[in-house]
C-alpha positions in Angstrom: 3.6 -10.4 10.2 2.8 -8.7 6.8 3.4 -10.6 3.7 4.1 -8.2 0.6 3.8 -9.6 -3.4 6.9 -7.3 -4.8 6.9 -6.0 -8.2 9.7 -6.9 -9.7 12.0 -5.1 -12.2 14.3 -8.2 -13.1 12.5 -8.8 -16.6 10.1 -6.1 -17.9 8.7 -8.8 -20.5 7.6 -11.2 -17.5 3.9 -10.8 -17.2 4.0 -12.6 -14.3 1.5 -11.8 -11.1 3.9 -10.6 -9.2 5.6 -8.5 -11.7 2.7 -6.1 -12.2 1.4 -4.7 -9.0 1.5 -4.8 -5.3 -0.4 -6.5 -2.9 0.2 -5.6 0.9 -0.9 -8.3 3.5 -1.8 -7.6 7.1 -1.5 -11.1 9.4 -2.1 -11.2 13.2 -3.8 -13.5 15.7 -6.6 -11.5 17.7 -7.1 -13.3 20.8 -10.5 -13.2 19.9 -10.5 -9.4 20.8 -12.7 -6.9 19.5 -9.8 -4.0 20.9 -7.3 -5.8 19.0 -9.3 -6.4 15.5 -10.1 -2.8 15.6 -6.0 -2.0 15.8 -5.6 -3.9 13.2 -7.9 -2.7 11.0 -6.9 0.6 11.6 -3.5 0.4 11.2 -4.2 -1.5 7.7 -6.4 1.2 6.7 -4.7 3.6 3.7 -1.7 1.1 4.0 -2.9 -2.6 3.4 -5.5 -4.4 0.8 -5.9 -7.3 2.6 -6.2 -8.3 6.4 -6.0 -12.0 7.3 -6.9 -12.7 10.8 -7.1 -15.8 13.2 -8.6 -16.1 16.5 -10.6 -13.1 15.6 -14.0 -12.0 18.0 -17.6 -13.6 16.9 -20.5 -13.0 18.3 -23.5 -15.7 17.8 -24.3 -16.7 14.3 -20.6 -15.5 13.0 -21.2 -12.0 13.7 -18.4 -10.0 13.8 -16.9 -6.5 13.4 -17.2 -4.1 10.4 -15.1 -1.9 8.6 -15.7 1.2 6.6 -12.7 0.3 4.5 -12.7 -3.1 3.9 -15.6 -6.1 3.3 -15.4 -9.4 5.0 -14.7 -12.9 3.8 -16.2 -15.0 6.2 -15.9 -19.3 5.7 -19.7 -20.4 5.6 -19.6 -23.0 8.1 -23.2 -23.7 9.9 -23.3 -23.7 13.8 -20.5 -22.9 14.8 -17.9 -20.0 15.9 -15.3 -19.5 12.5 -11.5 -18.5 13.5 -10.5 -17.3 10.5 -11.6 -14.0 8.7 -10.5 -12.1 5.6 -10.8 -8.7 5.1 -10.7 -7.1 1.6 -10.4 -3.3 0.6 -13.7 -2.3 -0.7 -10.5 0.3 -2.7 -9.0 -2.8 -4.8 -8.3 -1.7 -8.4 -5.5 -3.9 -8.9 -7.1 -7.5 -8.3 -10.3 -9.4 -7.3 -10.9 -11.7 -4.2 -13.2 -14.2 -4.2 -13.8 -17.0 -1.7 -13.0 -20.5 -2.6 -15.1 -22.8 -0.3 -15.1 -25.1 -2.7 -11.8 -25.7 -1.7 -12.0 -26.0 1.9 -15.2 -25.1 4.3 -14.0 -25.2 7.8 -13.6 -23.0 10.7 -10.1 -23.1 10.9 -9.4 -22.7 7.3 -10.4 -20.5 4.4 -8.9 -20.0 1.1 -9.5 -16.7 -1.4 -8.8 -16.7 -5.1 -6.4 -13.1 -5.9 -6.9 -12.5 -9.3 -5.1 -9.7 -11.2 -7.3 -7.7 -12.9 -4.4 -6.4 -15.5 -3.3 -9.8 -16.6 -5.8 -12.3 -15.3 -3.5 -14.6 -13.4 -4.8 -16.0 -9.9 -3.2 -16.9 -6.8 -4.8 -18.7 -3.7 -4.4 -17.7 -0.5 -5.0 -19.4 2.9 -5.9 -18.7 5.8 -5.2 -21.5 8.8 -5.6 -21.4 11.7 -3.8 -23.8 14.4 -4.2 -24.0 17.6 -1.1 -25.0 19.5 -1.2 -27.5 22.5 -0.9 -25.9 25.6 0.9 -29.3 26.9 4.7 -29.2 26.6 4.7 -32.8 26.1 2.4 -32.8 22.7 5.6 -30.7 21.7 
């Protein structure tokens, strides 16, 4: 799934966020699969700013995979395995990302603060994570 924030030509006096630039969203659960973060993250490459990812591969201590085009926002939860990550284009000119643990802190859940840097509005975005039952009765 991508998510995309449209600019808007309804009302060219609106300075609202979503009315002065672009922001392409990459979604996808990884199956906790280094084959299939590494898809994703090329495919969002030259085409997306920010990669959102659930299930996604850690190894011990939260290690995980790197990009040459994009930094990761990891949640900083303490002993144990996060499955959530964000990934940001190192390229962003159009807006700032910055984690919001003060929000929530979990493994399941992160949120990011998208600021635009032309007009200074912010918008959160989550990232959650929810595991559905495997037992058609808890349905």
């Amino acid at each position: 799934m991508s998510i995309v924030f449209e600019t808007s030509q309804n009302n060219a006096n609106d300075e609202s966020f979503a009315n002065t630039s672009n922001i392409w969203i990459l979604q996808h659960n990884c199956a906790r699969s280094t084959q299939i973060m590494h898809a994703c993250m090329k495919f969002a490459k030259n085409k997306t700013d920010i990669v959102i990812l659930q299930e996604s591969w850690m190894r011990d201590e939260n290690i995980t995979i790197s990009h040459s085009s994009f930094i990761c926002i990891k949640s900083n939860v303490q002993n144990t395995h996060v499955r959530v990550l964000i990934f940001v284009t190192k390229n962003a000119k159009k807006f700032t990302c910055t984690s919001r643990s003060d929000i929530v802190n979990s493994k399941d859940m992160q949120a990011i603060s998208i600021v635009n840097n032309k007009i200074r509005r912010e918008i959160l975005l989550f990232n959650i994570y929810n595991k559905k039952s495997q037992n058609a009765d808890d349905e």
